[in-house]
C-alpha positions in Angstrom: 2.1 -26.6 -22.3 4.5 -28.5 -24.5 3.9 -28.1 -28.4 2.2 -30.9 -29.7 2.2 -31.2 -33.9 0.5 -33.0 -36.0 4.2 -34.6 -37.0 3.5 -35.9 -33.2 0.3 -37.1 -34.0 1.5 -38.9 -37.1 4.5 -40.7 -35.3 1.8 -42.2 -32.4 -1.0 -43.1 -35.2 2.1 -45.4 -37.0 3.0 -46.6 -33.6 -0.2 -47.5 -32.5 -0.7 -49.2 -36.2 1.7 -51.2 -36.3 1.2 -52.3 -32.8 -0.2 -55.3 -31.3 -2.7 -53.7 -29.1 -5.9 -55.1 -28.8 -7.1 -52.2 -26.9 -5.7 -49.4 -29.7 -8.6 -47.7 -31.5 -6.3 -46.8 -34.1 -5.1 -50.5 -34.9 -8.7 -51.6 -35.1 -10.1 -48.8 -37.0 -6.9 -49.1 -39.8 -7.7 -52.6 -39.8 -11.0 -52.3 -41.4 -9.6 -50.6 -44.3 -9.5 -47.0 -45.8 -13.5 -47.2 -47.0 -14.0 -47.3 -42.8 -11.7 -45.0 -42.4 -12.4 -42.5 -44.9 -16.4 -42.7 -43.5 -15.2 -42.0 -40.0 -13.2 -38.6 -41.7 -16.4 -37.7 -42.8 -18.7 -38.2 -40.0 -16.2 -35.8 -38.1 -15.6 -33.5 -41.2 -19.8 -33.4 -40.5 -20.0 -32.6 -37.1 -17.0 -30.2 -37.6 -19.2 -27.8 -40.1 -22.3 -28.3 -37.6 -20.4 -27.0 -34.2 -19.3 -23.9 -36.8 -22.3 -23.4 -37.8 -23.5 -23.3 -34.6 -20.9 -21.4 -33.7 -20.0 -23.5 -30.9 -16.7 -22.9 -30.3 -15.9 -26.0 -27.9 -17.4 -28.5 -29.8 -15.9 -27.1 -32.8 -12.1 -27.2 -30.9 -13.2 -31.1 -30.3 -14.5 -32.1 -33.6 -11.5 -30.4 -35.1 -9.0 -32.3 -33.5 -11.3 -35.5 -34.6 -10.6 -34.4 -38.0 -7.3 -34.2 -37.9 -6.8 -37.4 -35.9 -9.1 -39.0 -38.9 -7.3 -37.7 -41.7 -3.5 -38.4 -40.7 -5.7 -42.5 -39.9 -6.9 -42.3 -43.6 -3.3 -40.6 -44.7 -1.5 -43.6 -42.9 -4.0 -46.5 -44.5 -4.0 -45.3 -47.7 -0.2 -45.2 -47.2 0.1 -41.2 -48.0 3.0 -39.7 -46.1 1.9 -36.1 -43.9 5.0 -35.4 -45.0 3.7 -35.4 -48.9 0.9 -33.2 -47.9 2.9 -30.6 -46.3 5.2 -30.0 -49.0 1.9 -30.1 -51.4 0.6 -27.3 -48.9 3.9 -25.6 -49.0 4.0 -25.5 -53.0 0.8 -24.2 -53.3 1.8 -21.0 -50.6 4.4 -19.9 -53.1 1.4 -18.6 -55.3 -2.1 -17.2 -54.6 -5.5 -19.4 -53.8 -6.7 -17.7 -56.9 -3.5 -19.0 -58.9 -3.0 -22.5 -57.8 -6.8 -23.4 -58.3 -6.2 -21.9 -61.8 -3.4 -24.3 -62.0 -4.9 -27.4 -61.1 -7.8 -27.0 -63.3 -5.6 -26.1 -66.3 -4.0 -29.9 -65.9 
């Protein structure tokens, strides 16, 4: 299986964007703005805790990749670069959970 990243993922959600597909979910969905995009980020970030909960570990696997696929949409219309995130995540791995929650609350 060929490694797929969510750098992958981020490069077809622009494509797809920017495209003049009538048939792309993406373009549609990013066309009704970040309030409709940030709902449908929820809905999955829902049905992601329900399938733990349930500890369903298909429906989990699904609902995960939905939230991914939802975030990097709201990322992209809210014109936030994965790139940005990462090196946020990668900042905040140079300290403990424990310190860098510290930090943010101390701002």
């Amino acid at each position: 299986m060929t490694k797929f990243t969510l750098a992958d993922l981020d490069a077809i959600i622009a494509k797809r964007a920017d495209s003049n597909d009538e048939m792309s979910y993406t373009r549609k969905l990013i066309g009704k703005g970040v309030a409709k995009c940030a709902q449908k980020l929820g809905e999955e970030a829902v049905e992601a805790a329900i399938a733990a909960v349930q500890q369903d570990r298909d429906e989990l696997t699904g609902e995960a990749a939905d939230v991914l696929y939802h975030l990097l949409v709201v990322l992209k219309v809210a014109d936030v670069a994965l790139e940005d995130v990462m090196e946020e995540l990668a900042r905040r791995t140079g300290q403990t959970g424990l310190e860098e929650k510290a930090s943010r609350l101390q701002d």
